[in-house]
C-alpha positions in Angstrom: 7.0 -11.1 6.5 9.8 -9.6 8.8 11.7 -6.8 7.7 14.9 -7.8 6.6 13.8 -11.2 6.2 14.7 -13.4 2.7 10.8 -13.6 1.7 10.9 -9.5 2.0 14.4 -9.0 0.2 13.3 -11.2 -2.5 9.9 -9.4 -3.1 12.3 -6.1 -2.7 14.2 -7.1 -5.6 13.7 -4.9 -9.0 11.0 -3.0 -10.0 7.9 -2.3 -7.7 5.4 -1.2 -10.1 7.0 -3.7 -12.9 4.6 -3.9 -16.4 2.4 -2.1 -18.1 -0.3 -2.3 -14.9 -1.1 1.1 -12.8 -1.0 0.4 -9.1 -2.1 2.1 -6.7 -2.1 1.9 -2.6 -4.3 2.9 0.1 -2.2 3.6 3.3 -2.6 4.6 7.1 -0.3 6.3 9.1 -1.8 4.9 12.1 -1.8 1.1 10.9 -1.5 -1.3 13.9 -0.3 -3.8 11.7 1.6 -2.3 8.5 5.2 -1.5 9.9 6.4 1.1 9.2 3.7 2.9 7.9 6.0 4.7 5.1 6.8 1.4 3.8 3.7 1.1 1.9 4.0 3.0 -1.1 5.8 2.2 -4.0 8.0 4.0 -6.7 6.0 4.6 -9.9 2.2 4.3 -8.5 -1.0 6.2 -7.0 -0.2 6.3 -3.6 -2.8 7.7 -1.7 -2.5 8.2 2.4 -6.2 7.6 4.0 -5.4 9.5 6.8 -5.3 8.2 10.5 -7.1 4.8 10.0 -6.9 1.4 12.4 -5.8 -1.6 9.8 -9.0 -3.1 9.3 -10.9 0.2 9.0 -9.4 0.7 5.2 -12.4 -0.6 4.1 -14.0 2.1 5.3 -16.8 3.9 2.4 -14.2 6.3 1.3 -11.6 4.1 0.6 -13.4 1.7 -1.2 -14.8 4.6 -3.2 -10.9 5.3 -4.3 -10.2 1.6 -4.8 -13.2 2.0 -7.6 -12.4 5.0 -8.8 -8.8 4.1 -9.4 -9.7 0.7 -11.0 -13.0 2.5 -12.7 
């Protein structure tokens, strides 16, 4: 999954929010492991910045709670 890469130019291709689906994302501008952190949301969907959280703390209660209220 390196930028610039053929896997990441071939999911880059077209539409990002393709169908009739809502997406949404959950993003950190302090993600360890998500580089760079502005490359998370996409055209067309709920993108919703979590505020300064480590990678594996998106779980965290209130992010879960928007994950369910988005899908709810």
């Amino acid at each position: 999954m390196t930028p610039g890469s053929y896997v990441q130019d071939g999911l880059a291709e077209g539409d990002e929010t393709p169908g009739a689906v809502s997406y949404a994302t959950f993003w950190s501008n302090c993600d360890e492991i998500i580089n760079p952190d502005d490359s998370v949301p996409l055209a067309d969907a709920t993108n919703v910045l979590a505020g300064c959280l480590e990678h594996n703390d998106l779980g965290d209660d209130a992010v879960s709670q928007g994950v369910r209220d988005f899908v709810g």
